[in-house]
Backbone as a chain_set.jsonl record, in Angstrom:
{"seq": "XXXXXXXXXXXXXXXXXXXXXXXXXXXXXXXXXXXXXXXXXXXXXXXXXXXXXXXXXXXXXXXXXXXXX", "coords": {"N": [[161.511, 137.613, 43.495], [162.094, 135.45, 46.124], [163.4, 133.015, 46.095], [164.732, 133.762, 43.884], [167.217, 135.548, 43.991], [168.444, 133.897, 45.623], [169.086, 131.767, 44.233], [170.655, 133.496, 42.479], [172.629, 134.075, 44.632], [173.993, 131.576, 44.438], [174.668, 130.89, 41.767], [176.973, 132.535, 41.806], [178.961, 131.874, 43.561], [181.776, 129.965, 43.878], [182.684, 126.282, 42.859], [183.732, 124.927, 45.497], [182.613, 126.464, 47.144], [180.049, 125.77, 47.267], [179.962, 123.012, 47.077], [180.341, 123.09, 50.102], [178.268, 124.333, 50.931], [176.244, 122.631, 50.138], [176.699, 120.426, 51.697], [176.518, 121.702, 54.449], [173.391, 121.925, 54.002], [172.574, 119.785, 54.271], [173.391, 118.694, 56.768], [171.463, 120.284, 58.087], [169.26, 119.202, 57.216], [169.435, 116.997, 58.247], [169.398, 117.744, 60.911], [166.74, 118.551, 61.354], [165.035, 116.369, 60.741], [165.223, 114.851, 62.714], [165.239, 116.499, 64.818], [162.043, 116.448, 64.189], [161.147, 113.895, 64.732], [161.507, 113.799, 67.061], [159.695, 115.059, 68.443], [160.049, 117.628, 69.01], [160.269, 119.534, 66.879], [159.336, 122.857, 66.068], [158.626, 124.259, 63.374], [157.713, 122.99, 60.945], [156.904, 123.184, 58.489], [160.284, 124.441, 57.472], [161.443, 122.098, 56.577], [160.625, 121.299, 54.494], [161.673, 123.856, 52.783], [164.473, 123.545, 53.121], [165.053, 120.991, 51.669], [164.098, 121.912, 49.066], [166.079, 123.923, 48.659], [168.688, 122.257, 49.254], [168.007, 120.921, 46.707], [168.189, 123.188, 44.776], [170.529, 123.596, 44.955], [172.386, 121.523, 43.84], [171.068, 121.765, 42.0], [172.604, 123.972, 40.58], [175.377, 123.21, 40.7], [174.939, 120.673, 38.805], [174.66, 122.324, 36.668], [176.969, 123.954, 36.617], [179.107, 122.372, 36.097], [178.312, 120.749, 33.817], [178.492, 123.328, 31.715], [181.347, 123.606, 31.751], [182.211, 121.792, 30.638]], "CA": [[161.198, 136.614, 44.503], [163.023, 135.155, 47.176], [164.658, 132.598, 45.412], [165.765, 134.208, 42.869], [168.235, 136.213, 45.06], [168.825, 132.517, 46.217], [170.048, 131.312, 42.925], [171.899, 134.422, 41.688], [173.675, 134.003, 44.924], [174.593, 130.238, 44.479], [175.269, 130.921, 40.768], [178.205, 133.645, 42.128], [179.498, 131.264, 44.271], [182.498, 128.567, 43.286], [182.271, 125.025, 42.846], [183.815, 124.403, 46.507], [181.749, 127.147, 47.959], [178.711, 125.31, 46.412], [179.791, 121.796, 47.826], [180.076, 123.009, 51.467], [176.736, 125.013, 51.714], [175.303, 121.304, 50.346], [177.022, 119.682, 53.175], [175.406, 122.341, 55.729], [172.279, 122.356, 54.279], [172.099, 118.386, 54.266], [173.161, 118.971, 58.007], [170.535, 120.775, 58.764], [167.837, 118.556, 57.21], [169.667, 115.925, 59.097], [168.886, 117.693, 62.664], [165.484, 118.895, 61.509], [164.433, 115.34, 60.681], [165.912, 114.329, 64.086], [164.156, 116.848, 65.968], [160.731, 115.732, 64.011], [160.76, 112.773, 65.027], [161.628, 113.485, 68.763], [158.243, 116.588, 68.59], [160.424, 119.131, 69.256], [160.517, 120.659, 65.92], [157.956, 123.867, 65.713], [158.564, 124.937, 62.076], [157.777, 122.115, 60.251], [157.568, 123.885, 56.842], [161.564, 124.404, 57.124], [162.369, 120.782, 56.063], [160.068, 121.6, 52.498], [162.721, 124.85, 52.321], [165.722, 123.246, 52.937], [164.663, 120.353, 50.488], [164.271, 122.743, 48.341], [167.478, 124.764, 48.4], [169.694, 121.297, 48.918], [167.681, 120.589, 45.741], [168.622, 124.087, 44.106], [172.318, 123.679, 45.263], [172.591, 120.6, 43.44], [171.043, 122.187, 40.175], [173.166, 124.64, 40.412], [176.175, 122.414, 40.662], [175.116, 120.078, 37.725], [174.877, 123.174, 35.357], [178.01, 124.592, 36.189], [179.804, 121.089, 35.802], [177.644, 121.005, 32.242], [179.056, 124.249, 31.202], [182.875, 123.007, 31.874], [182.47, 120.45, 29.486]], "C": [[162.422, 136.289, 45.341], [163.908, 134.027, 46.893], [165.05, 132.409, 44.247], [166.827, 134.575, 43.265], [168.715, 134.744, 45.123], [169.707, 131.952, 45.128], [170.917, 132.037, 42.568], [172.907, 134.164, 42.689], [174.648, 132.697, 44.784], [175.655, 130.0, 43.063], [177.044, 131.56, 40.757], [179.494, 132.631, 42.429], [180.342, 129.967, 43.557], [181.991, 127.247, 43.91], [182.515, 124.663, 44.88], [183.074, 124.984, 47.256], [180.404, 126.44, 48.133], [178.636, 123.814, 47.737], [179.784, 121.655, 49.518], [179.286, 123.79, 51.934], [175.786, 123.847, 51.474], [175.56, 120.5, 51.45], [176.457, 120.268, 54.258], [174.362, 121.86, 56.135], [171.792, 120.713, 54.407], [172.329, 117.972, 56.316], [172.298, 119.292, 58.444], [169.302, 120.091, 58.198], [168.085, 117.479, 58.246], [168.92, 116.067, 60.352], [167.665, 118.258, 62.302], [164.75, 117.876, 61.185], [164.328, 114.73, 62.339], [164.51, 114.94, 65.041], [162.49, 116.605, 65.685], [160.563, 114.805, 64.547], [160.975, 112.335, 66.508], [160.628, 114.349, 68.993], [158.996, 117.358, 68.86], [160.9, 120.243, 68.109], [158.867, 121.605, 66.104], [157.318, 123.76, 64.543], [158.919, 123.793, 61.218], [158.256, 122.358, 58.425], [159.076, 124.138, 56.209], [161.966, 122.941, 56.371], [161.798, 121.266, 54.609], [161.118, 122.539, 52.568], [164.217, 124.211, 52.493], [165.643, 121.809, 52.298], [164.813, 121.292, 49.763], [165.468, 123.647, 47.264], [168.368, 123.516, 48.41], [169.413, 120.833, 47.065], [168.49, 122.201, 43.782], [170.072, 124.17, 44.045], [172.679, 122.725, 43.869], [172.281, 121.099, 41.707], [172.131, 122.998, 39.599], [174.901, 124.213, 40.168], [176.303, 121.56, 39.089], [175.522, 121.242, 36.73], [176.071, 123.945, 35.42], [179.406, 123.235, 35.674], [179.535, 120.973, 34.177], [178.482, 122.119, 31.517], [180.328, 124.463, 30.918], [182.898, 122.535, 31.055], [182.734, 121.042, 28.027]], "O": [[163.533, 136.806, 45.217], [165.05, 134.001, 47.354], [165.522, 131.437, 43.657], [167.729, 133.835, 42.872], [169.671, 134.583, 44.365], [170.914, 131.742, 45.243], [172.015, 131.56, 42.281], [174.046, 133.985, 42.256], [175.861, 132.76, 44.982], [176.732, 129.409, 42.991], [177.985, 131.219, 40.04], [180.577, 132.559, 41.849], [179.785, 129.129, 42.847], [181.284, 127.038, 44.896], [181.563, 124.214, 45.518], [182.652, 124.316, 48.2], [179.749, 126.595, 49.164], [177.885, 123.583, 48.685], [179.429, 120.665, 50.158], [179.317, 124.108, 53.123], [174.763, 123.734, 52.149], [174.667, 119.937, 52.082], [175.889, 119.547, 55.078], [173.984, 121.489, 57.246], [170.605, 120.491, 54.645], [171.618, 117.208, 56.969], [171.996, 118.657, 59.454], [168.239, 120.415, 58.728], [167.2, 117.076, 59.0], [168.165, 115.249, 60.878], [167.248, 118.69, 63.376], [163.555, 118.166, 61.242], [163.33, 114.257, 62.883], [163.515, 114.461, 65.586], [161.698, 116.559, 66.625], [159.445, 114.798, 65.062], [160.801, 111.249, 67.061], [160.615, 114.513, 70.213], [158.307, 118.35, 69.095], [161.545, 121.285, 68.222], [157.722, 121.17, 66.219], [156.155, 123.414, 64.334], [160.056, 123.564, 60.805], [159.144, 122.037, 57.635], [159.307, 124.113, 55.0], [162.903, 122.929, 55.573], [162.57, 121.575, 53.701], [162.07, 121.809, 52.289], [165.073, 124.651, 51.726], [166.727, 121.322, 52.619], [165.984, 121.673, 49.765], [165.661, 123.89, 46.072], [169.051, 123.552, 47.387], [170.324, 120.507, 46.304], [168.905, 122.119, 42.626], [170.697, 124.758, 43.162], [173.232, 123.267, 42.912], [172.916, 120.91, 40.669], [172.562, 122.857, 38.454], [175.593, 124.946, 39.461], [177.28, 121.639, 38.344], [176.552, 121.165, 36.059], [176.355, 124.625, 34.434], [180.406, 123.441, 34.986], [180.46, 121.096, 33.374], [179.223, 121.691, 30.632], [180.664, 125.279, 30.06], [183.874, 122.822, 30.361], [182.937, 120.282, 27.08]]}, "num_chains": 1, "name": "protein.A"}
């Protein structure tokens, strides 16, 4: 599946790598809320995917923090 790929790559990826693709991707819900609420978003379904993946970032984060310990 498609995010599987998604995870193996997040898993690869270091802790700081990790914390500034959550800062992106929280960017980009930012301006896709924005543009909802002005109608000029198309592709509504993107905010559920990048929910999603900010949500997968974040797992991916706790369990490598977990695994430190």
């Amino acid at each position: 599946m498609k995010s599987n790929k998604y995870i193996e790559n997040l898993q690869s990826k270091s802790a700081a790598e990790l914390n500034e693709e959550l800062v992106a991707a929280k960017k980009e819900l930012f301006n896709l809320r924005f543009q909802n609420a002005t109608n000029q978003l198309e592709n509504t379904g993107r905010i559920k995917e990048v929910r999603r993946n900010i949500a997968r970032i974040m797992t991916v984060i706790t369990q490598k923090q977990n695994s430190a310990e």
